[in-house]
C-alpha positions in Angstrom: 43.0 15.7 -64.7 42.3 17.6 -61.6 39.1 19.2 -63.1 38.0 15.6 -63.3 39.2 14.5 -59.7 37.3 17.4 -58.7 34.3 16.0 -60.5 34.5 12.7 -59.4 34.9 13.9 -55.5 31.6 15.9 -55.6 30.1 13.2 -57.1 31.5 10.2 -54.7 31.4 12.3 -51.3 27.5 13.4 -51.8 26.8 9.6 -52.3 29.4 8.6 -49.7 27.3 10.8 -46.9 24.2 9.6 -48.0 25.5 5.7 -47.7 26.2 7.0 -44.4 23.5 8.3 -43.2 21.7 5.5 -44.2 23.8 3.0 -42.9 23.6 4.5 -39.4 19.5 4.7 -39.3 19.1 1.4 -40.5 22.2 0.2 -37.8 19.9 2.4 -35.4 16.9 0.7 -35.9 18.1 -2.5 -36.9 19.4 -2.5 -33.0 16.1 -1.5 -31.9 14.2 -4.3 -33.4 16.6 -6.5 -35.3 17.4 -7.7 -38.7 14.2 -10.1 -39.0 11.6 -7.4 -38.2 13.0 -4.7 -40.0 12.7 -6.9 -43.6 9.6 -8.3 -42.8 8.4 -4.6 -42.7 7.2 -3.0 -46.0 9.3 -0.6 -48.1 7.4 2.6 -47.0 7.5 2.0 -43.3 11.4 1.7 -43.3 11.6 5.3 -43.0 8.8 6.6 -40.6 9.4 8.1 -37.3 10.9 5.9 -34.7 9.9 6.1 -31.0 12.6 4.4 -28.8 12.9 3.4 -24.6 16.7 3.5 -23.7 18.4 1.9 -20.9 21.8 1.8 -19.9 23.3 -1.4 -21.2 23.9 -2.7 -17.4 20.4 -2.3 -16.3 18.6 -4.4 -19.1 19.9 -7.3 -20.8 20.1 -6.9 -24.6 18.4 -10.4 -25.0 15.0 -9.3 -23.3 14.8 -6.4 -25.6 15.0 -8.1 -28.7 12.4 -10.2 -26.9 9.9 -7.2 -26.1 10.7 -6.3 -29.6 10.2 -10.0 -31.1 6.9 -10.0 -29.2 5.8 -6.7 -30.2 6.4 -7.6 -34.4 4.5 -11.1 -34.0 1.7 -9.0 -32.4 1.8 -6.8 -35.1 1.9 -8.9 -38.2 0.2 -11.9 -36.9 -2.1 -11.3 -34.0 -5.9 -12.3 -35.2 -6.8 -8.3 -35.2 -5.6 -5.3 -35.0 -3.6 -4.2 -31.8 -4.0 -1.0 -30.2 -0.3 -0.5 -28.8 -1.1 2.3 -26.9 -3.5 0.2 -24.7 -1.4 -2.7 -24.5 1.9 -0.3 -23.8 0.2 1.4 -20.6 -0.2 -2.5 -19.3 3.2 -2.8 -20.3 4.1 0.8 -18.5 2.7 -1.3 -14.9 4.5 -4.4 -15.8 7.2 -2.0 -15.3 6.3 -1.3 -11.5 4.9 -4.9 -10.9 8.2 -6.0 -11.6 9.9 -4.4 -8.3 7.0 -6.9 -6.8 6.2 -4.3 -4.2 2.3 -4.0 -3.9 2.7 -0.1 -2.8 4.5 1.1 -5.8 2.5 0.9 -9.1 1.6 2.9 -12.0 -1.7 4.7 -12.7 -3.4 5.0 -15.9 -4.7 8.5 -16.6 -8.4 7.2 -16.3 -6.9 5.5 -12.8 -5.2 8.6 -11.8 -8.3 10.9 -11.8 -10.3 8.3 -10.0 -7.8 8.0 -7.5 -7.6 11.9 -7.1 -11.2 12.2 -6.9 -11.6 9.1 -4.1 -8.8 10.7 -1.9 -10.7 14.2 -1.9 -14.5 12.7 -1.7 -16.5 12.0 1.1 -16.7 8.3 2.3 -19.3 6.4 0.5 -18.7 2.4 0.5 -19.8 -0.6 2.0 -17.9 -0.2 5.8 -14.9 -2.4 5.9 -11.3 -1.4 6.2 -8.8 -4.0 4.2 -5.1 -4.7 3.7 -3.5 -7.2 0.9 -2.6 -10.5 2.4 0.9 -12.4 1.5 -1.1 -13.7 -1.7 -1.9 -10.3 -2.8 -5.6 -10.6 -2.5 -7.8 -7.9 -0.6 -9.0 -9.1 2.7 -11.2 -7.7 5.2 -9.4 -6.5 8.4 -12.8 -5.2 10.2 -16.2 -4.3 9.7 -17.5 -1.4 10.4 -20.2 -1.6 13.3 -23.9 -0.4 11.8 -22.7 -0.9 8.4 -23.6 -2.5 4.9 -21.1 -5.0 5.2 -22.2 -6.1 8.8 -25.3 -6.4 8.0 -25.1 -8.5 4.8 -22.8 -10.8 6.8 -19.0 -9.9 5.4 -17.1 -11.6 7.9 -13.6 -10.1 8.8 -10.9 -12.5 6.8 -13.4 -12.8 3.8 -10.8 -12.5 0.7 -12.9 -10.2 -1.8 -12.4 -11.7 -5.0 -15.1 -9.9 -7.6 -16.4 -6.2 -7.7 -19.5 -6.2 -9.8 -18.6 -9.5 -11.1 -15.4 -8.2 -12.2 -12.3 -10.5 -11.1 -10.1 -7.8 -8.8 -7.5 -11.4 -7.7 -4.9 -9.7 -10.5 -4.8 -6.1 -9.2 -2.1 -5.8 -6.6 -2.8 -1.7 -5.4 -5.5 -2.3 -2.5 -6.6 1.4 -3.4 -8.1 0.5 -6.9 -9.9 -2.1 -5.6 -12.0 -0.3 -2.7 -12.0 2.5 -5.4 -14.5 0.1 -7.3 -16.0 -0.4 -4.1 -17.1 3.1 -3.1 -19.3 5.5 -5.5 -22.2 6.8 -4.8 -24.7 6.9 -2.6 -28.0 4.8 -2.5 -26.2 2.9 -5.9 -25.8 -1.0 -5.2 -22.3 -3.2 -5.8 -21.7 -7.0 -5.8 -19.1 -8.2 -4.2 -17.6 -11.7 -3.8 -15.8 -13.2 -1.3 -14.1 -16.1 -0.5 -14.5 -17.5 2.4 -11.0 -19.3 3.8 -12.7 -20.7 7.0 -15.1 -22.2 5.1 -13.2 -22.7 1.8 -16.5 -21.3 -0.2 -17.3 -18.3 -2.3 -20.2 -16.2 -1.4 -22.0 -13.3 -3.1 -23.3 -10.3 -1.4 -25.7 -7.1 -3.2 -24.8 -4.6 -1.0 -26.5 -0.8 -1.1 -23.3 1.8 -0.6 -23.8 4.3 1.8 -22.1 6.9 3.3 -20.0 5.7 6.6 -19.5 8.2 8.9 -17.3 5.7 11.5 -15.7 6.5 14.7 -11.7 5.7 15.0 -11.5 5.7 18.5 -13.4 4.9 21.7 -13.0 4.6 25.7 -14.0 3.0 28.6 -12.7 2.5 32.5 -13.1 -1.0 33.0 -12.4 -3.1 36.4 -9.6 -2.3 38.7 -9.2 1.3 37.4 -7.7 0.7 34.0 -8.8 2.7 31.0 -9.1 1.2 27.8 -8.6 3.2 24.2 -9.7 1.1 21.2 -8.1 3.1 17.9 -9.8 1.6 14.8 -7.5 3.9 12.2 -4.7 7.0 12.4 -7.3 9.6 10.9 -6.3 13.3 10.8 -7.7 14.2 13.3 -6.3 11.2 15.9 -4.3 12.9 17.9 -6.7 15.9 19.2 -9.6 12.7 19.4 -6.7 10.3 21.5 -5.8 13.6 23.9 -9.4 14.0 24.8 -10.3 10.2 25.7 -6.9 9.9 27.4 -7.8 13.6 29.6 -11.1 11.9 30.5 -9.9 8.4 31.8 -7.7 10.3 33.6 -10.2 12.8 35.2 -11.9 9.3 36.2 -8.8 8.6 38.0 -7.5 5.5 36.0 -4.5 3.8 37.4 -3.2 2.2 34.2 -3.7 2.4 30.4 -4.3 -0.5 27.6 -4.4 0.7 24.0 -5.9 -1.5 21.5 -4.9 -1.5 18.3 -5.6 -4.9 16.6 -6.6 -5.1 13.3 -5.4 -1.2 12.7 -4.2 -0.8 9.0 -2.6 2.4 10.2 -2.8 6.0 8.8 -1.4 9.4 9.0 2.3 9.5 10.0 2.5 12.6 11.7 -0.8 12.2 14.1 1.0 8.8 15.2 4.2 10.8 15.5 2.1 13.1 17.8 0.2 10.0 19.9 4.2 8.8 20.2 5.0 12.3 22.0 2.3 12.2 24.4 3.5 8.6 25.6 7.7 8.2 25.5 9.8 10.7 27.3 12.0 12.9 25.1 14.1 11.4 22.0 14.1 10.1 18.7 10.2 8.4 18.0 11.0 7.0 14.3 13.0 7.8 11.6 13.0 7.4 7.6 16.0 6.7 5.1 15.8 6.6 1.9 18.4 4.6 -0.7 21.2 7.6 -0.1 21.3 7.1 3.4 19.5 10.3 4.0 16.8 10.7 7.2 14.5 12.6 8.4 13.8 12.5 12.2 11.0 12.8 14.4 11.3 13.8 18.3 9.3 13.9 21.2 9.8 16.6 24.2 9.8 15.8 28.3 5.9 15.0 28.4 5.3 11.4 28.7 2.6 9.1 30.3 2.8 8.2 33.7 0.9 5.3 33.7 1.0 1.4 33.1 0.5 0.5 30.2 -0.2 -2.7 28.1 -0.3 -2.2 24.0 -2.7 -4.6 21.8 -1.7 -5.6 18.5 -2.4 -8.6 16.1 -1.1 -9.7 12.4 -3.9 -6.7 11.3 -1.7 -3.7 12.6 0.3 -2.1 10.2 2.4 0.8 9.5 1.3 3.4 11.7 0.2 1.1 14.4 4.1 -0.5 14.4 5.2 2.6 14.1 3.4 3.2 18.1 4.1 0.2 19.2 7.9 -0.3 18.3 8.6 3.1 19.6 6.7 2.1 23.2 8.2 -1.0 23.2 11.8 0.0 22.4 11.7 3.3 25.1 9.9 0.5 27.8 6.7 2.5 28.7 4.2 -0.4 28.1 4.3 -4.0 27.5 2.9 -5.4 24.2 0.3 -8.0 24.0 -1.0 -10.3 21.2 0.6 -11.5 17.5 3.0 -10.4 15.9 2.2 -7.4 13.4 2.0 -7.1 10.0 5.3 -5.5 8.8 4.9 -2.5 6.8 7.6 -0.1 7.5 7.9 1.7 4.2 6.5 5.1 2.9 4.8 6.0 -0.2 5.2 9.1 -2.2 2.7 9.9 -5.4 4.4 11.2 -8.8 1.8 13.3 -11.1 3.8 15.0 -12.8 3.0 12.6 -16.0 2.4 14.8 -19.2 -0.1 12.1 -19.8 -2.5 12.3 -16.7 -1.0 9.3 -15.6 0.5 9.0 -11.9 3.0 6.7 -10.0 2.9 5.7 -6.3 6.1 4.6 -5.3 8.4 3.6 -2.2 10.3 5.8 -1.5 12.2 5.0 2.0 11.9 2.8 5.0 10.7 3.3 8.7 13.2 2.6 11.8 12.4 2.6 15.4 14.3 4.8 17.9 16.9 1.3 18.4 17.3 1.5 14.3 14.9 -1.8 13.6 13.7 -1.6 10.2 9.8 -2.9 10.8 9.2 -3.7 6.9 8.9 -7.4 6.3 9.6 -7.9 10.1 7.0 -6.6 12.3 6.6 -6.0 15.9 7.4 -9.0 18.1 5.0 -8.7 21.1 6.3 -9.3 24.6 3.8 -12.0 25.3 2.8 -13.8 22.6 -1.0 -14.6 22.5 -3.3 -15.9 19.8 -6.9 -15.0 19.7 -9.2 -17.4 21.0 -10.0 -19.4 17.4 -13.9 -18.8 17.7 -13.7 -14.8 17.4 -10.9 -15.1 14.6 -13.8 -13.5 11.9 -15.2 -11.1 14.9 -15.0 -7.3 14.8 -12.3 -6.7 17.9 -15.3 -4.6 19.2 -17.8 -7.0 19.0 -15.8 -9.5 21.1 -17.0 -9.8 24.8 -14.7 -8.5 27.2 -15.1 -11.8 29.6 -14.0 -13.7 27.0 -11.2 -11.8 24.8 -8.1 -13.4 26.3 -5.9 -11.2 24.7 -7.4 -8.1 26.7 -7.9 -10.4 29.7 -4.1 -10.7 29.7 -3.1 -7.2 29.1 -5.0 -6.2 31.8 -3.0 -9.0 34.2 0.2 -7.0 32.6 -1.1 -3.6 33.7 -2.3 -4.6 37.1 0.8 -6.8 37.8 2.7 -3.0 37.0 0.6 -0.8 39.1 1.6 -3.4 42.0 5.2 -2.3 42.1 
């Protein structure tokens, strides 16, 4: 009797494992794609390797993955031709990052990553305009560069670029693939379309690239003493450039200071950081935090500028250019003139440690001025409020008389009404 209960055990517990086994893959995978799918499949694919995407149960609602999974069976078993999942799960891979809807954090492709890595170390070879993405996420023209391309084909500054070599660019939300498609090599020739808002009509320019060697920053004394510093962009090498203009207005024996920076996207942190020093007396310049509270601080010593001093800025400058003009406004060394910026306070980090070549920009804290205002989606206020005058709203900033820029005309009535006291 027991020889037989013995038999009957090894018998029953082999299969009972089995059954168990069994029943926990096909639970497993039944989870993954559900019930439906899993039939619908054929015999021999029930058992080949699975590759699965987990999230916590919290952070993703069980309904939208059956859904991803629902769409991904239909595609397979009833699309019109064959899908190539890998291609259509890298697009799914940025949906990912599009989903945070925040233009600077997005995932590159490792065709997208190599382009990007190559267009960060190459030399500058474009058309001549500098860009930001507008509210609508659609690349416009901030400036053009003076003795350029763009000028001369007639690319006005506001122009929305819409199509690189007739390729539609309106559903690409990272500014830097688009001007990557821009640039290349020299003598080579790119079509771009714009549209025009002013206008409300699209226009098509051939344009020969060509390499733009461009000068961020100029100076001049004009009338009553004042010098005048126009920074286009916070290159890396700003801050040495910036030093020697201000040392030679000085030298001329200026009696106040206006710096323009209207339509400045912004640039390298730490040359605005050193700018900052040269102008505010010692403290806190700006700050960074990132989701855990944590900060890192920047500081400038007892050297600070001695002069009046009127700050331009317009809806165009961003990031670094806030990141100036908050900290001059909130230590009151300089009144600021114009429209209210742009409001990008955040900073960017790049993750290429993909094992496929792939990358991922991402935010990963937030700027504060010394008074702890977050500029991100807020801006600088100025201290007088001025539009433009409407007919130079698609002029350059340095193509804009002097006589006739009323913004500048009233900075300079700030500055002289200081050096009065």
């Amino acid at each position: 009797m027991r020889r037989k209960q013995r038999i009957l055990l090894s018998v029953i517990l082999p299969i009972i494992l089995v059954a168990a086994f069994f029943s926990g893959y096909f639970f497993s995978v039944i989870r993954l794609m559900s019930w439906d799918v899993f039939t619908s499949k054929p015999i021999k694919e029930w058992f080949k390797q699975q590759n699965a995407i987990y999230f916590d149960a919290d952070q993703v609602d069980e309904l939208n993955i059956e859904a991803f999974n629902r769409v991904k069976n239909v595609l397979e078993n009833k699309y019109y031709q064959e899908v190539d999942f890998n291609e259509a799960f890298s697009i799914a891979i940025k949906g990912l990052s599009a989903g945070l809807k925040d233009p600077y954090t997005v995932y590159y492709t490792p065709e997208e990553m190599k382009s990007y890595l190559e267009g960060v170390s190459g030399n500058y070879v474009g058309i001549g305009v500098s860009v930001h993405m507008d509210e609508n996420y659609l690349l416009t023209v901030a400036d053009v560069f003076a003795d350029s391309p763009a000028k001369e084909a007639g690319i006005l500054k506001n122009d929305k670029i819409v199509k690189v070599d007739n390729e539609d660019v309106t559903t690409i939300r990272d500014a830097d693939l688009i001007v990557k498609k821009i640039k290349g090599e020299p003598n080579t020739r790119v079509r771009i379309t714009v549209y025009r808002p002013d206008e409300s009509i699209y226009k098509e320019f051939e344009l020969e690239r060509r390499v733009i060697n461009i000068s961020w920053i100029s100076s001049e004394v004009l009338d009553e003493g004042i010098g005048y510093i126009h920074i286009k962009q916070f290159d890396d090498d700003i801050y040495r450039d910036f030093e020697m203009h201000l040392n030679s207005l000085m030298a001329n024996g200026i009696k106040g200071l206006i710096i323009d920076l209207r339509d400045n996207p912004g640039g390298s942190y730490y040359q605005v950081v050193q700018i900052a020093d040269r102008i505010v007396p010692k403290g806190l310049i700006v700050y960074t935090e990132d989701r855990h509270k944590n900060r890192s601080e920047q500081f400038s010593d007892e050297r600070e500028l001695e002069l009046p001093l009127a700050v331009l800025v317009n809806g165009y400058s961003a990031s670094a250019s806030e990141i100036l003009a908050a900290c001059i406004q909130d230590y009151g060394k300089g009144v600021i003139v114009g429209t209210k910026t742009y409001g990008k306070g955040l900073v960017q980090e790049i993750d290429t440690g993909f094992t496929n070549g792939g990358g991922l920009k991402y935010t990963k804290a937030r700027y504060f001025t010394p008074s702890g205002r977050s500029i991100h989606g807020e801006g600088v206020m100025p201290d007088v409020e001025l539009e433009l005058s409407e007919e130079f709203n698609t002029t350059s900033i340095e193509d804009i008389p002097h006589d006739k820029d009323n913004q500048l005309k009233t900075a300079i009535a700030e500055v002289m009404a200081m050096m009065k006291k």
